[in-house]
N, C-alpha and C positions, 0 to 999 in steps of 0.2 A: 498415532501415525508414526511408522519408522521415520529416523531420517532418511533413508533413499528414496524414501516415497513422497516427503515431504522437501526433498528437492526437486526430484521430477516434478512436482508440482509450481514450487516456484520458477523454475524455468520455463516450463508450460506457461504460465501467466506472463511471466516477463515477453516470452518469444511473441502471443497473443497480441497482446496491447503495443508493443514497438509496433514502429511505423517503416518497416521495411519495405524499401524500393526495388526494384529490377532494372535494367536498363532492355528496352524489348527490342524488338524488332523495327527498324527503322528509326534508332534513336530516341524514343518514347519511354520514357519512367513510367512504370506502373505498381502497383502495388502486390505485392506477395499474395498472393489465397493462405489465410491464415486458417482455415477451418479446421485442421487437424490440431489444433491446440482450441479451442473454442469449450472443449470439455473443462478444463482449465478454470476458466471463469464460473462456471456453473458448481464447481468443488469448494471452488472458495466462499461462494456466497451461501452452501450448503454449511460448511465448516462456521461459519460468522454465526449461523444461527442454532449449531447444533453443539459446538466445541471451541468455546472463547481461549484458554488455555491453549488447544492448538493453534489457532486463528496467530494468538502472538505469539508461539515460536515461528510461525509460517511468516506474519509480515518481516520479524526482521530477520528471518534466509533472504526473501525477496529482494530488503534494506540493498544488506552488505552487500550483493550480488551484484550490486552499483549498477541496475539498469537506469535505462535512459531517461527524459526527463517525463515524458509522455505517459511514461509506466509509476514513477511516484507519482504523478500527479492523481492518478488512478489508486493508485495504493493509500493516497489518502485521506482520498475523496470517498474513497471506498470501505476496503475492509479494516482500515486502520479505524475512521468515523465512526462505521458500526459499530465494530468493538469500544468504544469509550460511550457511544448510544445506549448500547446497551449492557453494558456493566462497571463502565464510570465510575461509580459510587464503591463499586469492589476494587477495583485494579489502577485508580488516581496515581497511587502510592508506588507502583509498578511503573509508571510511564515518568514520573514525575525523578525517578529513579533514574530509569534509563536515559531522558533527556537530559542530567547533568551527566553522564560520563561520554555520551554518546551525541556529539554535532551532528551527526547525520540522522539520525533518530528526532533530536531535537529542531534542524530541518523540516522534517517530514512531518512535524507535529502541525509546524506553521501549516499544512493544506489541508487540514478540517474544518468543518464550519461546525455549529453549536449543534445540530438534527437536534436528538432527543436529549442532550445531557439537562442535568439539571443544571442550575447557574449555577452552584457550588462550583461541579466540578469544569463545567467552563471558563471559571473564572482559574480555576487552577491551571488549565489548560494553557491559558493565555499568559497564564504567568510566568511558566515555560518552556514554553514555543519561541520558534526564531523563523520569523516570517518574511525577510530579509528576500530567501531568493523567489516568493511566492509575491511581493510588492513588487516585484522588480520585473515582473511578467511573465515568470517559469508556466 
């Protein structure tokens, strides 16, 4: 994936998953029609199982892009999760990297749950993660 292509993308999912309001007609909040990014979510879950390698350069555009909390929460519950589901045992070494230079990475680590990892690499996982703002009700 280029990078322009792979920022359109990130953006796409971030715009997606936020929770933008309107203010309508007679003082009424409503919610955006998000369905022109909806392809969005369907590229990533492609990408997750088709291009691990891209998948992480794709989460952390997503990361730094410092969307909202609604969209990490999604990011890593989601394609962040898959990715250690399913190649955990490859790329430990990769994440475990990236969460000591990176707090926000190491953040985002704290909102997976175990899916398929093995305990190994769970347990490395948890080693660390900083779950801090994911205990606290994010």
């Amino acid at each position: 994936m280029k990078p322009e292509e792979r920022s359109a993308l990130a953006q796409a999912f971030i715009e997606h998953l936020s929770e933008p309001v309107v203010l309508g007609a007679e003082n009424v909040f409503s919610k955006c029609d998000n369905s022109n990014t909806e392809w969005a979510i369907d590229k990533v879950f492609d990408i997750a199982y088709k291009s691990p390698k891209e998948l992480w350069d794709l989460i952390l555009e997503i990361l730094h892009r410092e969307p909202p909390d609604e969209v990490l929460a999604a990011l890593a519950a989601g394609p962040l999760e898959d990715y250690l589901a399913k190649c955990g045992e490859r790329v430990i070494e990769r994440v475990e990297r990236q969460a000591a230079k990176d707090p926000k990475f190491k953040s985002l680590l704290g909102g997976v749950w175990q899916n398929a990892m093995t305990a190994e690499v769970w347990g490395r996982v948890q080693a660390c993660w900083d779950r801090s703002r994911w205990d606290d009700g994010v």
